[in-house]
The first five atom37 places (N, CA, C, CB, O) and aatype in JSON, in Angstrom:
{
  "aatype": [20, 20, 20, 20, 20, 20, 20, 20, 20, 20, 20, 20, 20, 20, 20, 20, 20, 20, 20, 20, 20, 20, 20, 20, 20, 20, 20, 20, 20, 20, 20, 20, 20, 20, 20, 20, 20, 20, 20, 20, 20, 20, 20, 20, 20, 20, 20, 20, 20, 20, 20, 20, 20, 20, 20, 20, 20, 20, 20, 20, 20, 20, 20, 20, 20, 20, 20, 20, 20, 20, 20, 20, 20, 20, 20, 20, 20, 20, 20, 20, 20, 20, 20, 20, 20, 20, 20, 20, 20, 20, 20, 20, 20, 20, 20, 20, 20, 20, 20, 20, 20, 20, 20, 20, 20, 20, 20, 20, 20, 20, 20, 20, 20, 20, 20, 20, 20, 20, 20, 20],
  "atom_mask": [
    [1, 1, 1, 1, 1],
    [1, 1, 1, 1, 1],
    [1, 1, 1, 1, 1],
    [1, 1, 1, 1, 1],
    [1, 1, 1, 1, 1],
    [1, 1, 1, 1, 1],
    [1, 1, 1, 1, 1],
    [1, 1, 1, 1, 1],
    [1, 1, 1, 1, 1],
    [1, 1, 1, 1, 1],
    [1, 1, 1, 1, 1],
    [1, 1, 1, 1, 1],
    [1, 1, 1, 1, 1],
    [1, 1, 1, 1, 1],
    [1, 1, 1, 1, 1],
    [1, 1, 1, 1, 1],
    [1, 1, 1, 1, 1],
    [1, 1, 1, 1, 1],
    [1, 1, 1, 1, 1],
    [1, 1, 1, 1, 1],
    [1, 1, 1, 1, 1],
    [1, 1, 1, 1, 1],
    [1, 1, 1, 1, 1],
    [1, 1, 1, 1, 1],
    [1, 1, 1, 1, 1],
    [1, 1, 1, 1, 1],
    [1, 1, 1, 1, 1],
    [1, 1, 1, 1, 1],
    [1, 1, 1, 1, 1],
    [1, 1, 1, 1, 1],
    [1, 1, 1, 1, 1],
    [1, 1, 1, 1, 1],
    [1, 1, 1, 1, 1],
    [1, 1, 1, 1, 1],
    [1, 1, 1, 1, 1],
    [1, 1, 1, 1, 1],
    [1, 1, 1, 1, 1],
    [1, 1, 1, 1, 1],
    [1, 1, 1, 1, 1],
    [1, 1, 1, 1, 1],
    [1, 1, 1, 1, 1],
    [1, 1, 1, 1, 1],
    [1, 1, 1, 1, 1],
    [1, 1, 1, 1, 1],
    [1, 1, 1, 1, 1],
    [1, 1, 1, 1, 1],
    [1, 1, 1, 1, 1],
    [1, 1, 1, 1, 1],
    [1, 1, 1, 1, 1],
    [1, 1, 1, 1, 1],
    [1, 1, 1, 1, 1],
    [1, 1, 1, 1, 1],
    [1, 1, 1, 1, 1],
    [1, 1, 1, 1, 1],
    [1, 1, 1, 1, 1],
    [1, 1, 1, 1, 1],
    [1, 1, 1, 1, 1],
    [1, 1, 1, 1, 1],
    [1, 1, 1, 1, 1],
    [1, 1, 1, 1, 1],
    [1, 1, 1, 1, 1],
    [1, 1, 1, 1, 1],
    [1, 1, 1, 1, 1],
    [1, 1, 1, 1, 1],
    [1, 1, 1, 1, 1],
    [1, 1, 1, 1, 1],
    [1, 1, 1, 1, 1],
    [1, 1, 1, 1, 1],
    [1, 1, 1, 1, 1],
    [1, 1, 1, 1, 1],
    [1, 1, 1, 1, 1],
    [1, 1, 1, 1, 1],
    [1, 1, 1, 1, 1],
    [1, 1, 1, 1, 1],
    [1, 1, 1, 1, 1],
    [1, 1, 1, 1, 1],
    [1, 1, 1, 1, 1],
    [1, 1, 1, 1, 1],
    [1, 1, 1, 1, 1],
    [1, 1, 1, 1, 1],
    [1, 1, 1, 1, 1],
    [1, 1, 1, 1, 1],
    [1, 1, 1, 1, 1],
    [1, 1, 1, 1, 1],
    [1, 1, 1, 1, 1],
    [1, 1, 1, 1, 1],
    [1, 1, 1, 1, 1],
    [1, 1, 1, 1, 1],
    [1, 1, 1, 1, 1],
    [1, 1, 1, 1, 1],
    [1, 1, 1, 1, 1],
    [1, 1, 1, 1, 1],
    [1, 1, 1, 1, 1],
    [1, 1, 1, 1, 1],
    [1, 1, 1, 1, 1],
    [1, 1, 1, 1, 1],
    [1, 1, 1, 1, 1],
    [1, 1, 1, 1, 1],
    [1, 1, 1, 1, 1],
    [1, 1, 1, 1, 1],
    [1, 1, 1, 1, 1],
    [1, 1, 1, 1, 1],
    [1, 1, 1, 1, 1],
    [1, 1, 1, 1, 1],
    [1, 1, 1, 1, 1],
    [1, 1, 1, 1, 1],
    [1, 1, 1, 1, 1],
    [1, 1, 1, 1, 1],
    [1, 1, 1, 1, 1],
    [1, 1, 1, 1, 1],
    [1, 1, 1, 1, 1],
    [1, 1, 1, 1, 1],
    [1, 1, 1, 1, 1],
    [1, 1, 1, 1, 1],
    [1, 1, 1, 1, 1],
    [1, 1, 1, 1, 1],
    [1, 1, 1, 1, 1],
    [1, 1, 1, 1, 1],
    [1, 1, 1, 1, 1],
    [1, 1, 1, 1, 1]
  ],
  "atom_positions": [
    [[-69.17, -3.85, 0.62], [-67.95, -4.33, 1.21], [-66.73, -3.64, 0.62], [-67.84, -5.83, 1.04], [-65.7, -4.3, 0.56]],
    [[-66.73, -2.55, 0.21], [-65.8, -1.34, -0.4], [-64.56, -1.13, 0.29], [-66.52, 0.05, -0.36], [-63.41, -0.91, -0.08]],
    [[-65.55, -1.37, 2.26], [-64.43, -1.24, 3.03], [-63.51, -2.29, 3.62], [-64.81, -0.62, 3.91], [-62.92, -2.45, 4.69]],
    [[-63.6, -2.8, 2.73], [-62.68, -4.53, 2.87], [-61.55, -4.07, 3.13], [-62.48, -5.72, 1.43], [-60.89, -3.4, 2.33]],
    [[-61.08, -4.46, 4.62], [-59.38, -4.38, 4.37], [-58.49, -5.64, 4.0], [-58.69, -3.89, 5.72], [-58.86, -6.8, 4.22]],
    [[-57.56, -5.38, 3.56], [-56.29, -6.38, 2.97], [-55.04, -6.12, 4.1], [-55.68, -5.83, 1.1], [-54.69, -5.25, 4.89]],
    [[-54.69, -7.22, 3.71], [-53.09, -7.07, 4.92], [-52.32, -6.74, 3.89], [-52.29, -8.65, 5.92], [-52.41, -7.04, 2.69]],
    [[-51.36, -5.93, 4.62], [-50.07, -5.14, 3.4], [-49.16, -5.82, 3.42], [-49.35, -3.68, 3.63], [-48.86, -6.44, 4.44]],
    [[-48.3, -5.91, 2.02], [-47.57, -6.47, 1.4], [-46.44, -6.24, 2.9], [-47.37, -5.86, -0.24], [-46.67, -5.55, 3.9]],
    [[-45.17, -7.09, 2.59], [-43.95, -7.18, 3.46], [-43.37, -5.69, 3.16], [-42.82, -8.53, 3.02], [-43.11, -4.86, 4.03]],
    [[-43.23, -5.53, 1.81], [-42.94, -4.08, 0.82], [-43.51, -2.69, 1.94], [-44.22, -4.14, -1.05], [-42.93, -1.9, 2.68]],
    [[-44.96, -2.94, 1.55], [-45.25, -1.66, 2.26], [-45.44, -1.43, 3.71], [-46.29, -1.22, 1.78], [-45.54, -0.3, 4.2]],
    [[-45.49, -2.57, 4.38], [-44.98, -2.84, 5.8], [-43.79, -2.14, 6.21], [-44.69, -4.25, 6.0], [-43.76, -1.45, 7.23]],
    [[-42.63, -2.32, 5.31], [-41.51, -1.83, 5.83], [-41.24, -0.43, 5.57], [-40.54, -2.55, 5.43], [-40.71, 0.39, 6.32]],
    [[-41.78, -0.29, 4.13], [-42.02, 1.49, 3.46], [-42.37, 2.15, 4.56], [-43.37, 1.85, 2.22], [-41.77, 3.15, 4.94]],
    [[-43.8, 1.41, 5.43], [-44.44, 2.4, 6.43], [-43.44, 2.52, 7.51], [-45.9, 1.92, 7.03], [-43.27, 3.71, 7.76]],
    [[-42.55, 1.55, 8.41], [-41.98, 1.67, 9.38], [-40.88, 2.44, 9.13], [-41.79, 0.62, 9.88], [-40.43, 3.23, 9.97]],
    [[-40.28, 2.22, 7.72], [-38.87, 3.58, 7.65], [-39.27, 4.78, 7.26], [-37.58, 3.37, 6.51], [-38.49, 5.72, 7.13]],
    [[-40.67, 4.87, 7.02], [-41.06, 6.14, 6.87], [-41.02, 6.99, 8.29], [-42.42, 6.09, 6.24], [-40.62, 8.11, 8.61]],
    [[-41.78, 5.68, 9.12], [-41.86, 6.24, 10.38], [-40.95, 6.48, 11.7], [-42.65, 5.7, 10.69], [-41.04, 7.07, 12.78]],
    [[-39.93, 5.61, 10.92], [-38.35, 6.14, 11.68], [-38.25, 7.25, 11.33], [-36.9, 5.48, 11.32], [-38.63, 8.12, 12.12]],
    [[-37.62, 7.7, 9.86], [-37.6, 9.06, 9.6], [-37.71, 10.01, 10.37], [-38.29, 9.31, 8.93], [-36.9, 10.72, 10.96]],
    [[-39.59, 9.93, 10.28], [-40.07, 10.75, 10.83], [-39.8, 11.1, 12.53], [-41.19, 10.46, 10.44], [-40.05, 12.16, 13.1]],
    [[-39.39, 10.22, 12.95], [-39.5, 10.26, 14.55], [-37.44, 10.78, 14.99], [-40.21, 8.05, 15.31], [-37.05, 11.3, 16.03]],
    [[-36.41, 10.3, 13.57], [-35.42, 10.02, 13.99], [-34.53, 11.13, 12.93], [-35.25, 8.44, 14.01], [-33.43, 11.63, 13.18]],
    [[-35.21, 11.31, 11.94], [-34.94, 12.31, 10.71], [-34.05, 11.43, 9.76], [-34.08, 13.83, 11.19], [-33.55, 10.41, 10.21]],
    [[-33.87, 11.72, 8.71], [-33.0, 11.3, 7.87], [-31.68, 10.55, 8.0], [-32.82, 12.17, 7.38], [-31.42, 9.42, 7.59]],
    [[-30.75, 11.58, 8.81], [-29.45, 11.34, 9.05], [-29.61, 10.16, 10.18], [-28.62, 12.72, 9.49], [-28.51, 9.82, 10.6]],
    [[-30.04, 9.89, 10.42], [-30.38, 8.58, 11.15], [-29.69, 7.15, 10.05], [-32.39, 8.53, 11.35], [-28.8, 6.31, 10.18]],
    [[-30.47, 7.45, 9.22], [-30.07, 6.6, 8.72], [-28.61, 6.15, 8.32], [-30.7, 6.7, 8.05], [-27.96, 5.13, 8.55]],
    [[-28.34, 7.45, 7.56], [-26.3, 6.98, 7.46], [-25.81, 7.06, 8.71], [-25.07, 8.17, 6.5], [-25.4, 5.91, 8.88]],
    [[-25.5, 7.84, 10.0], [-25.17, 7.16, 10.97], [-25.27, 5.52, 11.24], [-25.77, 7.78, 11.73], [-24.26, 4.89, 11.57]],
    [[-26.62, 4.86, 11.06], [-26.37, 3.41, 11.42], [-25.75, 2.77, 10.01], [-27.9, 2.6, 11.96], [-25.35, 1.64, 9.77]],
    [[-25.83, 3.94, 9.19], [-25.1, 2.85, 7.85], [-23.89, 2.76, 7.95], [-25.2, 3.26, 6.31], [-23.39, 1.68, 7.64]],
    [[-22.8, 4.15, 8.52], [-21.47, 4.44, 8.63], [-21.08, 3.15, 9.73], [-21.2, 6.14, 9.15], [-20.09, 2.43, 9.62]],
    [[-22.31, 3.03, 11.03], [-21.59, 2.06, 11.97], [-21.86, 0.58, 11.62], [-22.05, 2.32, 13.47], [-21.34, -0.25, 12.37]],
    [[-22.59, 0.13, 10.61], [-22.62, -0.77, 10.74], [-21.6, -1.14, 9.42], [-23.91, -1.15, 10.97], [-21.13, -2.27, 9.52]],
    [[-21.17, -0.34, 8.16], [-19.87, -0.51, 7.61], [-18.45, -0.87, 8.25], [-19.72, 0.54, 7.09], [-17.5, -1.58, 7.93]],
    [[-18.76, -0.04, 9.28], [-17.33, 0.1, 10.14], [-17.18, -1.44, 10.58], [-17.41, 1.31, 11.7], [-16.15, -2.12, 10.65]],
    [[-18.25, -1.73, 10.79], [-18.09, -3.46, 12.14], [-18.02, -4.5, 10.86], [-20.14, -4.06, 13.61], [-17.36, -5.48, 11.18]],
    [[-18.49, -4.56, 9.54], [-18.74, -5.2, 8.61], [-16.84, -5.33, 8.4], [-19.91, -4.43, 7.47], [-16.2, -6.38, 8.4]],
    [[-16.35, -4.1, 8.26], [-15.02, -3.44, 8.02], [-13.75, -4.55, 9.24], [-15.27, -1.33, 8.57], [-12.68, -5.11, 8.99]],
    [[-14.49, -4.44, 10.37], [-13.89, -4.42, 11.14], [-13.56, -6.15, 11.53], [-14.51, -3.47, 11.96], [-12.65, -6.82, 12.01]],
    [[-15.01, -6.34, 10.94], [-15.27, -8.43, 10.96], [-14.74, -9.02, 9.99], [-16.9, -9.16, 10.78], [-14.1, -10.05, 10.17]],
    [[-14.89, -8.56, 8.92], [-14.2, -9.19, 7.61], [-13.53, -8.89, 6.87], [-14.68, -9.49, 6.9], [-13.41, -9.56, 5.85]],
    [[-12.36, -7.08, 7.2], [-11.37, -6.71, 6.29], [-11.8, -5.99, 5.34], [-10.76, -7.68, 5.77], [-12.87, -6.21, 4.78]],
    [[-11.15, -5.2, 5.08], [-10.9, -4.16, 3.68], [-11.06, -4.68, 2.5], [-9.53, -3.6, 3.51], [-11.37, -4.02, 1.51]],
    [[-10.8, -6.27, 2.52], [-10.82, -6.89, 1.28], [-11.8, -7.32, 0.98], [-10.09, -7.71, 1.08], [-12.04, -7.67, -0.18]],
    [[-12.65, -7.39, 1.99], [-14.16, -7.91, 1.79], [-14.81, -6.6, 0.66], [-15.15, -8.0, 3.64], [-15.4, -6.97, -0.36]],
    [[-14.68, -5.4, 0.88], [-15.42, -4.7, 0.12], [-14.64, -4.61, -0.83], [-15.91, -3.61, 0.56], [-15.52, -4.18, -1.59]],
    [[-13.11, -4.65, -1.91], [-12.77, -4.72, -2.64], [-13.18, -6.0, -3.05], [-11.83, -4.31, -2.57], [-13.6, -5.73, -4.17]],
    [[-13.36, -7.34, -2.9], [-13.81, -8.36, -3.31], [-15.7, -7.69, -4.23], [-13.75, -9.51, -1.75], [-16.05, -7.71, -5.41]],
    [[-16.43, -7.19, -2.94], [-17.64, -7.44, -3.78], [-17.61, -6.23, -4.64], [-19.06, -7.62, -2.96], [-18.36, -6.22, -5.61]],
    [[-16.76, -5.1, -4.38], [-16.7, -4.16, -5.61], [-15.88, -4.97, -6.86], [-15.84, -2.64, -5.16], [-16.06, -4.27, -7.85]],
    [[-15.31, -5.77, -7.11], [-14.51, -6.14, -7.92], [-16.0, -7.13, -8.48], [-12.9, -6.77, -7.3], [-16.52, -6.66, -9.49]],
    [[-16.41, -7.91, -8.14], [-17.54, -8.5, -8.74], [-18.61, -7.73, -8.66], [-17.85, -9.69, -8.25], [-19.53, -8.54, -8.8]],
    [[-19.02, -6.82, -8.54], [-20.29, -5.84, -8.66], [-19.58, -5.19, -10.21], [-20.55, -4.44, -7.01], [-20.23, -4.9, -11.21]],
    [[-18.09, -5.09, -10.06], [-17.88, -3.94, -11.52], [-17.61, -4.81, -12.38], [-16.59, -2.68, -11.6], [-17.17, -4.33, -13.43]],
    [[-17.73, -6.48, -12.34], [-17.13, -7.47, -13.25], [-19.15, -8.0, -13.93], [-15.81, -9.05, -12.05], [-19.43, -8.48, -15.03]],
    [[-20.07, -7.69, -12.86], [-21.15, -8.02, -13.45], [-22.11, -6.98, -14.44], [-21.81, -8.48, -12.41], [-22.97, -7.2, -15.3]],
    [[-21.39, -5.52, -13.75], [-21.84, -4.4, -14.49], [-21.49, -4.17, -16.2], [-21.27, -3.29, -13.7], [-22.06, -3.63, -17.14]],
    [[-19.77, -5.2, -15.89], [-19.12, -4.93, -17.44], [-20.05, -6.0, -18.38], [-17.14, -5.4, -17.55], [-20.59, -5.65, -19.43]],
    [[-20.14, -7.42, -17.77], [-20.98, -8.3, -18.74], [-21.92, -7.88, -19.4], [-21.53, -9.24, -18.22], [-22.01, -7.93, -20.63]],
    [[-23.09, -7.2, -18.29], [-24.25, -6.54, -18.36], [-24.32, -5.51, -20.02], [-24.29, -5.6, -16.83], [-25.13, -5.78, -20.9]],
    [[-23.31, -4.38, -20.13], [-23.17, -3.09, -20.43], [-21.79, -2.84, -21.18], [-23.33, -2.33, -19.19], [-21.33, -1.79, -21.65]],
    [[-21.16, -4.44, -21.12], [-20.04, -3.87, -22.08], [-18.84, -3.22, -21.18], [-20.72, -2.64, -23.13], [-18.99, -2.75, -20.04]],
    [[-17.7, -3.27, -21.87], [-16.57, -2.23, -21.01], [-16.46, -0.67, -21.68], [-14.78, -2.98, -21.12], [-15.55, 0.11, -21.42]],
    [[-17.23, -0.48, -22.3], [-18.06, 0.62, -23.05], [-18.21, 1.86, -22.45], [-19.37, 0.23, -23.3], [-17.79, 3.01, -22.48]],
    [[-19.11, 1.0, -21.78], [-20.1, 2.17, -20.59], [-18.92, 2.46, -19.3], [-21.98, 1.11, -19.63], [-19.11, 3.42, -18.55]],
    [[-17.96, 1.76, -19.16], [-17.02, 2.65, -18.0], [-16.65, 4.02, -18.65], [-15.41, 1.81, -17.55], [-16.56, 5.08, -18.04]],
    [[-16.44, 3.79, -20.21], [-15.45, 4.99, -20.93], [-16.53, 5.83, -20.24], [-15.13, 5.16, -22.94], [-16.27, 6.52, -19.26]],
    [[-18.21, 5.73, -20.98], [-19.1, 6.46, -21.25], [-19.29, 7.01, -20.1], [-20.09, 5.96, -21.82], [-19.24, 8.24, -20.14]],
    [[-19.55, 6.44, -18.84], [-20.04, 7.17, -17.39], [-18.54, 7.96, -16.63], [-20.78, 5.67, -16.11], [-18.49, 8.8, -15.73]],
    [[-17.52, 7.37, -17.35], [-16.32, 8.55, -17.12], [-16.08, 9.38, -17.67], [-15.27, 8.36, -17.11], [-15.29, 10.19, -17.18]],
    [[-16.87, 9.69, -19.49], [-17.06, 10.87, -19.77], [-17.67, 11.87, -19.31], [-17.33, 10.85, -20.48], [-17.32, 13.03, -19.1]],
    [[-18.84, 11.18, -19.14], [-19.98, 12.2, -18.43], [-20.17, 12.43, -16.97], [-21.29, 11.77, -18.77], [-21.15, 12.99, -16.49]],
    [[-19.06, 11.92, -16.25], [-18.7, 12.36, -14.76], [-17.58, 13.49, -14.96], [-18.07, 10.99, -13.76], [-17.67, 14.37, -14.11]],
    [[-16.75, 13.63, -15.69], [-15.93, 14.21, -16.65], [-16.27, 15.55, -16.72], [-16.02, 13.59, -17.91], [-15.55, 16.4, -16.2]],
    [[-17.52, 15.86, -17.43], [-18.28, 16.69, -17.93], [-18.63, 17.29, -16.84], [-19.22, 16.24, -18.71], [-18.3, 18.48, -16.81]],
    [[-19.18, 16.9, -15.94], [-20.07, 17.36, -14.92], [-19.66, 17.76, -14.0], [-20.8, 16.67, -14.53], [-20.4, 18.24, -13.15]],
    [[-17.71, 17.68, -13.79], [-17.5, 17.89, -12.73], [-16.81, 19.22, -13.33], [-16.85, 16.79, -11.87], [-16.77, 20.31, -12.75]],
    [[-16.3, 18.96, -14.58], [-15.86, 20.41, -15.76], [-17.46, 21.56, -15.66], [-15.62, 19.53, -18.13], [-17.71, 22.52, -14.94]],
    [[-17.78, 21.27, -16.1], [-18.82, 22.18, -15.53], [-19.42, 22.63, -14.04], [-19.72, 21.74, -16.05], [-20.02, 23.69, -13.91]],
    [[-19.28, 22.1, -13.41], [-19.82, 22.24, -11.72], [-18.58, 23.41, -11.26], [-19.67, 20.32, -10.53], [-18.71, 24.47, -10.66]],
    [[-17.06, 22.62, -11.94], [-15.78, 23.98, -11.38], [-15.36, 24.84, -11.97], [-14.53, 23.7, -11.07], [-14.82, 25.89, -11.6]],
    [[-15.65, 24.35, -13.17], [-14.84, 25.24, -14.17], [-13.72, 24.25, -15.19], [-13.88, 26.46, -13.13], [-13.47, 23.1, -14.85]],
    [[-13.35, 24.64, -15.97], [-12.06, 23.78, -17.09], [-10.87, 23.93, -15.84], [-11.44, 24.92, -19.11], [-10.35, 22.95, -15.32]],
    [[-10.59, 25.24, -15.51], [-9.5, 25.0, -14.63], [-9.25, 24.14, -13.75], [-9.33, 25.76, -14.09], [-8.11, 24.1, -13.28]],
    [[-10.33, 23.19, -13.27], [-10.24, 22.8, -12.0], [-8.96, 21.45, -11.7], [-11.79, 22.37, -11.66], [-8.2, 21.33, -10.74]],
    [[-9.11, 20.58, -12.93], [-8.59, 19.33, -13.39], [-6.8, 19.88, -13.35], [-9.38, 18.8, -15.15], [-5.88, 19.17, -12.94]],
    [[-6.63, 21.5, -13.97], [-5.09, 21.83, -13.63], [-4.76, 21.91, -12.3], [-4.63, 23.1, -14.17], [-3.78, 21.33, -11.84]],
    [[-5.81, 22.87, -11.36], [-5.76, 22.95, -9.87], [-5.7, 21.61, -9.56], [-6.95, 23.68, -9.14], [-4.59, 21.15, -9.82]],
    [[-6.44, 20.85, -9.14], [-6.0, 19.33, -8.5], [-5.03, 19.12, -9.09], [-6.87, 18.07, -8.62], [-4.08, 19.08, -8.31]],
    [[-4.65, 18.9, -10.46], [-3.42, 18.08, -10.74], [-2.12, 18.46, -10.31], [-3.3, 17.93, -12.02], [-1.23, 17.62, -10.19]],
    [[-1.85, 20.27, -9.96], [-1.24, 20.5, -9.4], [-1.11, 20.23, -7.42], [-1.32, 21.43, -10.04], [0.0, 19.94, -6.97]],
    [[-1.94, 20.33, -6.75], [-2.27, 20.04, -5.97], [-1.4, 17.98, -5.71], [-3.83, 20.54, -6.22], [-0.52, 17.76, -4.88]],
    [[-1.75, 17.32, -6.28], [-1.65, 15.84, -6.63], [-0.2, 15.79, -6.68], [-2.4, 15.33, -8.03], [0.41, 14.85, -6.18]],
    [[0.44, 16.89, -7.35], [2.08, 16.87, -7.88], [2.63, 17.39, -6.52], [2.57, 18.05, -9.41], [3.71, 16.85, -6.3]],
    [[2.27, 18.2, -5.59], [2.6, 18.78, -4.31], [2.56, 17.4, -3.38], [1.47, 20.06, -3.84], [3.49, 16.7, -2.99]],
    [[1.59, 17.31, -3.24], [1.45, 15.85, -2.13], [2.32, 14.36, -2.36], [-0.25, 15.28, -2.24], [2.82, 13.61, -1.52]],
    [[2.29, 14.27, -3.9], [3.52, 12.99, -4.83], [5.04, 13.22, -4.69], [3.38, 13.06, -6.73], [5.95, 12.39, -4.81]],
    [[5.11, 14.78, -4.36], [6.31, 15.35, -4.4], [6.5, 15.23, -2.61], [6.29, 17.0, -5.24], [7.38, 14.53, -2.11]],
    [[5.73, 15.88, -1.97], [5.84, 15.6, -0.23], [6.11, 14.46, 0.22], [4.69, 15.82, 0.54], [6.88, 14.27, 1.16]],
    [[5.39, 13.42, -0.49], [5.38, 11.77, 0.18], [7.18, 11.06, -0.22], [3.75, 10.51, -0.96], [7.59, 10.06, 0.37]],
    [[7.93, 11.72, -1.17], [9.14, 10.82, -1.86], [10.03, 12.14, -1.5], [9.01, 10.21, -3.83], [11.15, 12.04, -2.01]],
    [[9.85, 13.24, -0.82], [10.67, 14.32, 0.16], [11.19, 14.98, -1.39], [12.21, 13.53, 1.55], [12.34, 15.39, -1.27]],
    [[10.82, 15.12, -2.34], [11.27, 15.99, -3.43], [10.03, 17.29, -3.19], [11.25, 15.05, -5.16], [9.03, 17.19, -2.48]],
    [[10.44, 18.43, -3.97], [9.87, 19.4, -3.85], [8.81, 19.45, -5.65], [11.15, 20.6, -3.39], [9.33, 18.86, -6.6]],
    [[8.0, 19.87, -5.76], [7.24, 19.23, -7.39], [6.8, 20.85, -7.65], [5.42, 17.68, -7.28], [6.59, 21.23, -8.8]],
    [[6.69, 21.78, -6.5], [5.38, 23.01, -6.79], [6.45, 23.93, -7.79], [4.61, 24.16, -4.95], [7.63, 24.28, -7.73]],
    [[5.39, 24.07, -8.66], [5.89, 24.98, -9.95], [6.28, 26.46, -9.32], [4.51, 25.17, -11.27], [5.64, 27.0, -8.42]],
    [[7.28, 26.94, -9.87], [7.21, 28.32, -10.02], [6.44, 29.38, -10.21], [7.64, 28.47, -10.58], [6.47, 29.54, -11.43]],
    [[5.8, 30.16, -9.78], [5.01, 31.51, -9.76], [5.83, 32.38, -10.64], [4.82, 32.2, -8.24], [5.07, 33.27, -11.02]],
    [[6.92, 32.55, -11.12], [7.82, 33.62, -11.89], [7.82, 32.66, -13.42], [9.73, 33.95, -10.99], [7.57, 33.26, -14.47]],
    [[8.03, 31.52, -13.46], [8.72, 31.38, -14.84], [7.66, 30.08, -15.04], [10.72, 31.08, -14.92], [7.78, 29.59, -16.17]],
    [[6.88, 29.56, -14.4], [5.96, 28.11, -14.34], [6.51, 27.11, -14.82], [4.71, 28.07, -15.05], [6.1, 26.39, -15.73]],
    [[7.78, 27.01, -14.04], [8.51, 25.69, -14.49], [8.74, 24.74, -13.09], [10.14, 26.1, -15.28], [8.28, 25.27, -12.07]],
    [[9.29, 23.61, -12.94], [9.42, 22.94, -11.59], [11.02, 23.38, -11.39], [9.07, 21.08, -11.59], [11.92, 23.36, -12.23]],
    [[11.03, 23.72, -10.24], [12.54, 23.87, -9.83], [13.0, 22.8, -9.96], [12.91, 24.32, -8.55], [12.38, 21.77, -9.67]],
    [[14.36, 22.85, -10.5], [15.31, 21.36, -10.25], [16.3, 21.19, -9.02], [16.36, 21.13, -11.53], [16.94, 20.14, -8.88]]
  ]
}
């Protein structure tokens, strides 16, 4: 009786059927219905709904792990993005950031190319 079958868990029931979406629908299937069904989530209960459960998702993470681990996973996002561009990159955006801060309040912010100072 080796060949005894068992009924599958709820688990691998569903493993098998999104496997078999996948397969029939490909990957991107999936964030498409994730993007639309954010949007209607977005659209039923407000912007504040997802700042609400991000605000208690990052209030259960701190209990969990300390307010520690924000420094720590912002070092090492830090790191990774310094390495992925280069050291320069953090001056490029920040300049970039000073252009757009400067566009939005109608002042002009972009440094000089001759002397690298901000015009006054």
């Amino acid at each position: 009786m080796a060949n005894e079958k068992r009924e599958m868990t709820v688990r691998e029931a569903g493993k098998k059927g999104g496997e078999a979406v996948k397969e029939k629908y490909g990957p991107e299937f999936y964030s498409r219905i994730g993007k639309k069904g954010g949007e209607a989530v977005a659209e039923e209960r407000g912007r504040e709904f997802y700042a609400e459960i991000g605000r208690k998702g990052g209030e259960t993470v701190k209990r969990k792990h300390g307010p520690e681990f924000y420094s720590e996973i912002g070092r090492k996002g830090g790191e990774a993005v310094k390495a992925r561009h280069g050291p320069e990159y953090y001056s490029r955006i920040g300049k970039k950031g000073g252009k757009a801060s400067g566009q939005a309040s109608g002042q002009t912010k972009e440094l000089s190319h001759e002397t690298g100072t901000h015009p006054r």
